[in-house]
Backbone as JSON, one array per atom type, in Angstrom:
{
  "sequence": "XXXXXXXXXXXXXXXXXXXXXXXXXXXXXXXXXXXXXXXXXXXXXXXXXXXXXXXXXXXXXXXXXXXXXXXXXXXXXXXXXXXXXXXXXXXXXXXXXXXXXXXXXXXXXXXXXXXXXXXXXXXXXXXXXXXXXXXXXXXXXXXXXXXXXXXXXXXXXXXXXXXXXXXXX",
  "N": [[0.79, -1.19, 0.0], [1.82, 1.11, 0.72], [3.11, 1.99, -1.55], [1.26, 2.77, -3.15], [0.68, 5.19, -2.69], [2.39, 6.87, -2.59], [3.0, 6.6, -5.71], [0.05, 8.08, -5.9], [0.81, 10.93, -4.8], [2.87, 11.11, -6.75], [1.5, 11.13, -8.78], [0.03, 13.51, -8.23], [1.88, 15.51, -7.74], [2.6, 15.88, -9.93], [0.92, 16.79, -11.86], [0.5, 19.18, -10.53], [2.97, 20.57, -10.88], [2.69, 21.08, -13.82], [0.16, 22.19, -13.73], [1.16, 24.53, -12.58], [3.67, 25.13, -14.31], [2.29, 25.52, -16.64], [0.33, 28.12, -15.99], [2.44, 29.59, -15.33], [3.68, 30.15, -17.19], [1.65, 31.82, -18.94], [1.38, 33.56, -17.57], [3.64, 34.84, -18.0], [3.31, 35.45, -20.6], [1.35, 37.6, -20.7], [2.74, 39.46, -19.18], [4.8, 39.95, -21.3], [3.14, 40.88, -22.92], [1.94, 43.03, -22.1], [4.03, 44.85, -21.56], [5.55, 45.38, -23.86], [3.48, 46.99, -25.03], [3.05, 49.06, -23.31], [5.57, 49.82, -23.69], [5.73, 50.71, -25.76], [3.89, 52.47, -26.19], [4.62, 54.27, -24.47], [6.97, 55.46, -25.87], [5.71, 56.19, -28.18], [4.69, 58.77, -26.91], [6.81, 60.35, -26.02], [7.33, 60.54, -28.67], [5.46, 62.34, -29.72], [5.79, 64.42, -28.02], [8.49, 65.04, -28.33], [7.53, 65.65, -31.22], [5.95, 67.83, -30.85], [7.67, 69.87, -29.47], [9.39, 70.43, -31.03], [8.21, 71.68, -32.78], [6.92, 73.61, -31.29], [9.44, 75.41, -30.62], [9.87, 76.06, -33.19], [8.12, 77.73, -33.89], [8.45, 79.47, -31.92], [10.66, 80.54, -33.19], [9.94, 81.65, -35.86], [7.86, 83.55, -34.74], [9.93, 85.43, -33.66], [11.48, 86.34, -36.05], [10.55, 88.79, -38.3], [7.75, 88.56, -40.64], [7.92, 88.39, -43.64], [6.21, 90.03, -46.65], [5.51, 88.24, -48.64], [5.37, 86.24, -47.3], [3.55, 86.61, -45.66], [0.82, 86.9, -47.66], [0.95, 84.55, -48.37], [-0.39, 82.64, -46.67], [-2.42, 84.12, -45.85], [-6.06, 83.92, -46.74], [-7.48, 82.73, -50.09], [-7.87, 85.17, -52.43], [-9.84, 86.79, -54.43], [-9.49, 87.57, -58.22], [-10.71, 89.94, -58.9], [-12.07, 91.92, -57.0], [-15.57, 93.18, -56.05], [-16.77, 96.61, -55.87], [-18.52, 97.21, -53.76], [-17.7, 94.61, -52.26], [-15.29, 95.89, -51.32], [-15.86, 97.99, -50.68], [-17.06, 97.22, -47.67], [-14.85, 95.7, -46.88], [-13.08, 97.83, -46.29], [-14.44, 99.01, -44.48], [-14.23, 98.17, -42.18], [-12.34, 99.17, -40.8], [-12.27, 101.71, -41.02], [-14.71, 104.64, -40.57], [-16.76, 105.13, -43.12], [-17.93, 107.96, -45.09], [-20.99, 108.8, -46.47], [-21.8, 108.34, -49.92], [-20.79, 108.89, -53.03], [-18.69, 106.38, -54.63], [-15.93, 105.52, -56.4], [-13.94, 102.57, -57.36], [-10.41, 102.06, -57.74], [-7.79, 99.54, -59.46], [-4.43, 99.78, -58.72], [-2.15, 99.38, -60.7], [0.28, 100.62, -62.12], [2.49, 100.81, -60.1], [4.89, 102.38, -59.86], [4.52, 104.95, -62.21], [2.42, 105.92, -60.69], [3.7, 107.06, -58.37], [5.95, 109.07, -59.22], [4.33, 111.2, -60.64], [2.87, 111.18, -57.89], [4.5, 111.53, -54.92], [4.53, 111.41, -52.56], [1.91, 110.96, -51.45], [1.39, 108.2, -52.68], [4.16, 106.34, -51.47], [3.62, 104.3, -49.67], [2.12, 102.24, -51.29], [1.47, 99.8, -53.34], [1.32, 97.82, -56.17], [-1.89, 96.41, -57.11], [-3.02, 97.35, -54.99], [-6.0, 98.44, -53.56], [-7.77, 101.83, -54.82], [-9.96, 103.8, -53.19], [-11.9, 106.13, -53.8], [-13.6, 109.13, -52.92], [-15.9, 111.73, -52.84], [-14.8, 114.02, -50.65], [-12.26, 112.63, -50.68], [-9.03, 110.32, -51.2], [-8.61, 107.03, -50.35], [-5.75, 104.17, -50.11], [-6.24, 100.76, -49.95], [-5.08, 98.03, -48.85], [-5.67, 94.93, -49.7], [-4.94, 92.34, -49.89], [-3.16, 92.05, -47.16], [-4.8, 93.55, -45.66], [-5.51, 95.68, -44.81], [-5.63, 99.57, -44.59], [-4.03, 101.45, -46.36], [-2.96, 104.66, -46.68], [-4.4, 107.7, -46.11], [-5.61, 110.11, -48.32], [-7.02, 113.38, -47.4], [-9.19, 115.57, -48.96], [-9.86, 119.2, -48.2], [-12.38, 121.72, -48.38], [-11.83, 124.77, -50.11], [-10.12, 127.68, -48.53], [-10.74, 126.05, -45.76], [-9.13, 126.03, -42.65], [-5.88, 124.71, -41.29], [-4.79, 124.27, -38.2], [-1.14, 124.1, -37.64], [-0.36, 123.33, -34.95], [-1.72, 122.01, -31.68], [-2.07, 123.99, -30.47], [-1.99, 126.59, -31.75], [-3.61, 129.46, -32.3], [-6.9, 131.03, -34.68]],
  "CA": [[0.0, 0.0, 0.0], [2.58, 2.57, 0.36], [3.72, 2.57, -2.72], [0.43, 3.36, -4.58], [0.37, 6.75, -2.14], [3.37, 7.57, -3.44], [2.19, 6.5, -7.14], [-0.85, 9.06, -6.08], [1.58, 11.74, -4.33], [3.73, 11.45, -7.69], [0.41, 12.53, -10.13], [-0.45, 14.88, -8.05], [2.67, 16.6, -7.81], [3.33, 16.54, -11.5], [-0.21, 17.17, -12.08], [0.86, 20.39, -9.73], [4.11, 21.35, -11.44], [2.33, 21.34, -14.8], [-0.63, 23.56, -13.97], [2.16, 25.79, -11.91], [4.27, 25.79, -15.08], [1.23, 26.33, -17.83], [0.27, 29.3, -15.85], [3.63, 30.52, -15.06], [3.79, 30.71, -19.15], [0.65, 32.7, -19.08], [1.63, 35.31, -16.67], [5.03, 35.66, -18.55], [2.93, 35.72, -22.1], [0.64, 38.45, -20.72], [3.23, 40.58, -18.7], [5.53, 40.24, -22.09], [2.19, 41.86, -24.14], [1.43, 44.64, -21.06], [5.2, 44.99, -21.31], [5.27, 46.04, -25.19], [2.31, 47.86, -24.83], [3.51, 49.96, -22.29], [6.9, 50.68, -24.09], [4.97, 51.52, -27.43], [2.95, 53.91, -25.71], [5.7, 55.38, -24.31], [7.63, 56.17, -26.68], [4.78, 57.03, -28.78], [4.27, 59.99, -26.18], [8.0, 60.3, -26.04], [7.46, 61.09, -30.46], [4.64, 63.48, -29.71], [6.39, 65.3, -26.84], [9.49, 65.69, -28.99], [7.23, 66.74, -32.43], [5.44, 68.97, -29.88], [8.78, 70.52, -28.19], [10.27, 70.74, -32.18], [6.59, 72.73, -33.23], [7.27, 74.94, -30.46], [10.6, 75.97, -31.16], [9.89, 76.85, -34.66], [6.68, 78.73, -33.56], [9.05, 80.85, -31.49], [11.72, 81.33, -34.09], [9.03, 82.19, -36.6], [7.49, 84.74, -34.3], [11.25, 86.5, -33.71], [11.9, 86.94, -36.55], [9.02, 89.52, -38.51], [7.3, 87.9, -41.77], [8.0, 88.9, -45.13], [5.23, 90.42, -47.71], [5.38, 86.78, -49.59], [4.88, 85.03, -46.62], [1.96, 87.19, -45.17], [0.59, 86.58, -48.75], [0.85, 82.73, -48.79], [-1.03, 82.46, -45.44], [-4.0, 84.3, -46.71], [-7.31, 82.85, -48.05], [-7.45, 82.88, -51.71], [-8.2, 86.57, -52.77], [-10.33, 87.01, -56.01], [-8.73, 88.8, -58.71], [-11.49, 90.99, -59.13], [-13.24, 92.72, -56.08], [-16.29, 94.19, -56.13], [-16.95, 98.02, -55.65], [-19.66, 96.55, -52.49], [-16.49, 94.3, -51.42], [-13.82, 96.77, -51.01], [-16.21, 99.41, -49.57], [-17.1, 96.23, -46.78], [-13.59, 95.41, -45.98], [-12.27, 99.16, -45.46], [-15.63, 100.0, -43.51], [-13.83, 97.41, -41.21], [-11.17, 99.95, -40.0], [-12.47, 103.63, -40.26], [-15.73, 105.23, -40.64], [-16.68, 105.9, -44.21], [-18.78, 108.93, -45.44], [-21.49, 108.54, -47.18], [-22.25, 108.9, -51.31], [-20.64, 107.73, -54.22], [-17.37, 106.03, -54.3], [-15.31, 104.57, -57.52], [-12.84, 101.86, -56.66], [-9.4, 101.05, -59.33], [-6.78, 99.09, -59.02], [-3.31, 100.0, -58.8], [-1.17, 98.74, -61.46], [1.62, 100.99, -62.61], [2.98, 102.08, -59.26], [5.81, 103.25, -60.8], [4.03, 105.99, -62.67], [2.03, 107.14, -59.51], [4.66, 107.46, -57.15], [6.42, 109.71, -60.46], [3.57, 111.85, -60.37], [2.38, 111.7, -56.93], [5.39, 110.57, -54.55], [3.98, 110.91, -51.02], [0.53, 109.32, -51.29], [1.62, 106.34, -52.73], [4.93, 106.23, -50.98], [3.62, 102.56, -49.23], [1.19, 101.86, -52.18], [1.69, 98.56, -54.18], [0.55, 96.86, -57.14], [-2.57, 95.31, -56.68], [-3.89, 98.07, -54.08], [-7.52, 99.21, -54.08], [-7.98, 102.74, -54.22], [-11.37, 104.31, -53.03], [-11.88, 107.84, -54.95], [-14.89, 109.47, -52.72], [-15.54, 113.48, -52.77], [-13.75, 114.4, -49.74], [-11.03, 111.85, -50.82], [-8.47, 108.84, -51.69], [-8.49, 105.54, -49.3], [-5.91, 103.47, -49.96], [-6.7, 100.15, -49.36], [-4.08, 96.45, -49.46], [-6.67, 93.95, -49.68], [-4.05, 91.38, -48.97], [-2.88, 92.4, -45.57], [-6.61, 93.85, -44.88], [-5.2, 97.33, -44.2], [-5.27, 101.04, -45.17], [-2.34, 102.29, -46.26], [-2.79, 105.63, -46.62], [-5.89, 108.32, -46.31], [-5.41, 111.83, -48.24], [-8.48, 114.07, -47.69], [-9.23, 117.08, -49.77], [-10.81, 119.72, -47.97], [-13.01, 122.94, -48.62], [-11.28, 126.31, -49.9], [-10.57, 128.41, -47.2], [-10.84, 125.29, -44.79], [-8.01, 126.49, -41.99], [-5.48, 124.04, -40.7], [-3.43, 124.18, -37.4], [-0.09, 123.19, -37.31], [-0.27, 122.79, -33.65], [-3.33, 122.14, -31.16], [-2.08, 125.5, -29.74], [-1.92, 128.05, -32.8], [-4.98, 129.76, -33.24], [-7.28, 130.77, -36.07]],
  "C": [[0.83, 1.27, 0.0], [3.13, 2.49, -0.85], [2.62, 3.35, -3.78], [0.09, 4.72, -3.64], [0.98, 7.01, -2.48], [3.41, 7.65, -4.93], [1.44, 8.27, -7.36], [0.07, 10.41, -5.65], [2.05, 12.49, -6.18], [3.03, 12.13, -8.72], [0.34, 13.42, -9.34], [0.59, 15.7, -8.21], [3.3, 16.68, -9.21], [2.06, 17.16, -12.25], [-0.33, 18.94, -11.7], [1.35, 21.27, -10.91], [3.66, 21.35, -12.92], [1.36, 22.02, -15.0], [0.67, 24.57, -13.6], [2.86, 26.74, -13.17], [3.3, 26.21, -16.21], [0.28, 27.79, -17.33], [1.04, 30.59, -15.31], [4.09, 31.4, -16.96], [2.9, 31.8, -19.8], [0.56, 34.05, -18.59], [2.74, 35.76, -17.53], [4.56, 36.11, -20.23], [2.26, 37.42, -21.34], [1.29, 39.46, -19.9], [4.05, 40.62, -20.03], [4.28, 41.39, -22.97], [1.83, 42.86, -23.68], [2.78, 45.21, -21.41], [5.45, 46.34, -22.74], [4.05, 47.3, -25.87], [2.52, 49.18, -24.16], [5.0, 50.77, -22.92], [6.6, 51.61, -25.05], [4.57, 52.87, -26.93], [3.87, 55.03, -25.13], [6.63, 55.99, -24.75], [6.93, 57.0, -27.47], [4.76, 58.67, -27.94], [5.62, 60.6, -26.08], [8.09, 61.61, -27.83], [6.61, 62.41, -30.31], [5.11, 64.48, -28.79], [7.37, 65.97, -27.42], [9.3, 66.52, -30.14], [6.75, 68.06, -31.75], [6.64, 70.42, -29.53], [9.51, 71.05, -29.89], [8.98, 72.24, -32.8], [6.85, 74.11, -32.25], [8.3, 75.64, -30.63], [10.37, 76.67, -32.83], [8.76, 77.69, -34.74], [7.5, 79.96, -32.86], [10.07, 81.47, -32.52], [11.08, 82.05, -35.54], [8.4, 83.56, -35.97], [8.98, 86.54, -33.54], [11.23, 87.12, -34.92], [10.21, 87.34, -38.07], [8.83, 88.72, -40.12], [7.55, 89.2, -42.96], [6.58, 89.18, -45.7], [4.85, 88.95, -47.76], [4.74, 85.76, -48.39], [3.43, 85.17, -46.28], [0.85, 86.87, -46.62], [-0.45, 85.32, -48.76], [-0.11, 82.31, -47.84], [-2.25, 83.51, -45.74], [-4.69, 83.4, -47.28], [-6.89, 83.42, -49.3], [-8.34, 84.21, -51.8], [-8.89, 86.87, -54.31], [-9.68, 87.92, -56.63], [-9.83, 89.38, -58.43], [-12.57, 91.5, -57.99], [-14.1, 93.33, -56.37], [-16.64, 95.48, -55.78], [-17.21, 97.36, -53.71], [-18.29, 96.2, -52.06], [-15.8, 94.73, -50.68], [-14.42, 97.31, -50.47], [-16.36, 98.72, -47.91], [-16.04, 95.81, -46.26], [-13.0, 96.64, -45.76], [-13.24, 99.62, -44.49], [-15.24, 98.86, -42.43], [-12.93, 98.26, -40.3], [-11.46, 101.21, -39.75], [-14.07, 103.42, -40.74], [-15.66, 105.71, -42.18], [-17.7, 106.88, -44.85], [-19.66, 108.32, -46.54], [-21.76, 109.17, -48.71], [-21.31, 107.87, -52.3], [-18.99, 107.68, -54.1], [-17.18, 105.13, -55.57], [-13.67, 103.84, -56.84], [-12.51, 101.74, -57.62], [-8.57, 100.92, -58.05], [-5.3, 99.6, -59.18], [-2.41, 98.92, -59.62], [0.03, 99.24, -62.09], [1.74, 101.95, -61.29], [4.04, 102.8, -59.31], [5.42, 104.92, -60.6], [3.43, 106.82, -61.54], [2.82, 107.73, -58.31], [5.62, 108.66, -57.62], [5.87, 110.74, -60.06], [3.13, 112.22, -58.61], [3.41, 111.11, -55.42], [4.93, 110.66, -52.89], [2.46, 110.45, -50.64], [0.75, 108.43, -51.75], [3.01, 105.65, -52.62], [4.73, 104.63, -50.47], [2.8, 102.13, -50.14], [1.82, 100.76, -53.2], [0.64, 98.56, -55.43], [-0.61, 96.07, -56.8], [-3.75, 96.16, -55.29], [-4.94, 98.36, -54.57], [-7.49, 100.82, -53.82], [-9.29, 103.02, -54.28], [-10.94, 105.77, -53.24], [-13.54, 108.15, -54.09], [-14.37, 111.49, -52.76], [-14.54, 114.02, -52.2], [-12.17, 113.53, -49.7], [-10.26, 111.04, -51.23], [-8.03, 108.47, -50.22], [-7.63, 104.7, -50.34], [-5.67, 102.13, -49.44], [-5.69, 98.89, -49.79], [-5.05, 95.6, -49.0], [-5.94, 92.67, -49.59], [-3.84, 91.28, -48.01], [-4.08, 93.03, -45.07], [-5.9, 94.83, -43.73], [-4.69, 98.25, -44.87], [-4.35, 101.29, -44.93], [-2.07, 103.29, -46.16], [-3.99, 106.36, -46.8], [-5.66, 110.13, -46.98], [-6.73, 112.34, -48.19], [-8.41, 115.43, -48.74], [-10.31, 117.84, -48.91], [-11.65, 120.72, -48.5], [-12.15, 123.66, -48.96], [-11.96, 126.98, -49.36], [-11.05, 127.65, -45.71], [-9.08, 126.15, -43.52], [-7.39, 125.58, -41.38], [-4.31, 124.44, -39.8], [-2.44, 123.46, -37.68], [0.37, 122.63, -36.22], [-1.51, 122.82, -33.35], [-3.11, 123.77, -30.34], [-1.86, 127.09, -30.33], [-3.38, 128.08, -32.62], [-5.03, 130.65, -34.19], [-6.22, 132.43, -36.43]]
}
């Protein structure tokens, strides 16, 4: 009789050491797949931390140093060639107050010639500017950069202008 307890002893304890080891294989499968999982992810955050930290740096060295025409340009929506009168009067009535009546809008295309003729109103005036032509004046207007460049008025004869706020009439 003792030998078949030890018989039964002997399954059981291999019966043991073979669940022990088929779920010692299971813990080491499923800490190897938490394992990989865990590295991935961390590096992953590691890649985004570093594109992040590279994005930032060139966000500051972009904002040092001041943008070019071309660039300010390129970074614009798409600009129709051809504005409408309505248009142009709608994007400058964005910045000043504009009088009311009739207003003809052209484009600037030989700034050359007007700067020839007229050299301190269209001193910052480009190619491609809108000018607004109303009674009391010329607006104008860079419909690229979505800002007045320059405003001459014409006034009344016999209008009187100070040269200081402390001359009088």
């Amino acid at each position: 009789m003792p030998t078949t307890k030890i018989k039964k002893e002997d399954s059981r304890m291999q019966k043991l050491v073979i669940a022990l080891s088929i779920s010692s294989f299971i813990m080491f499968v499923i800490v190897l797949v938490l394992s990989c999982y865990v590295l991935k992810y961390s590096l992953g955050r590691k890649v985004i931390y570093n594109d992040f930290q590279k994005e930032k740096v060139d966000f500051i060295k972009n904002e040092a140093k001041p943008k070019t025409e071309q660039e300010v340009i390129e970074e614009k929506i798409f600009l129709p060639e051809e504005l409408s009168v309505e248009e142009v009067v709608k994007m400058v009535s964005k910045h000043m107050l504009l009088v009311d009546g009739d207003v003809t809008v052209a484009s600037v295309t030989n700034i050359d010639g007007l700067r020839t003729d007229y050299p301190d109103l269209f001193q910052y005036a480009k190619n491609g500017d809108k000018l607004l032509f109303y009674q009391l004046g010329i607006i104008i207007y860079d419909p690229i950069l979505d800002k007045i460049v320059d405003v001459m008025r014409r006034l009344p004869d016999g209008t009187y202008i100070p040269n200081s706020p402390f001359e009088e009439n």
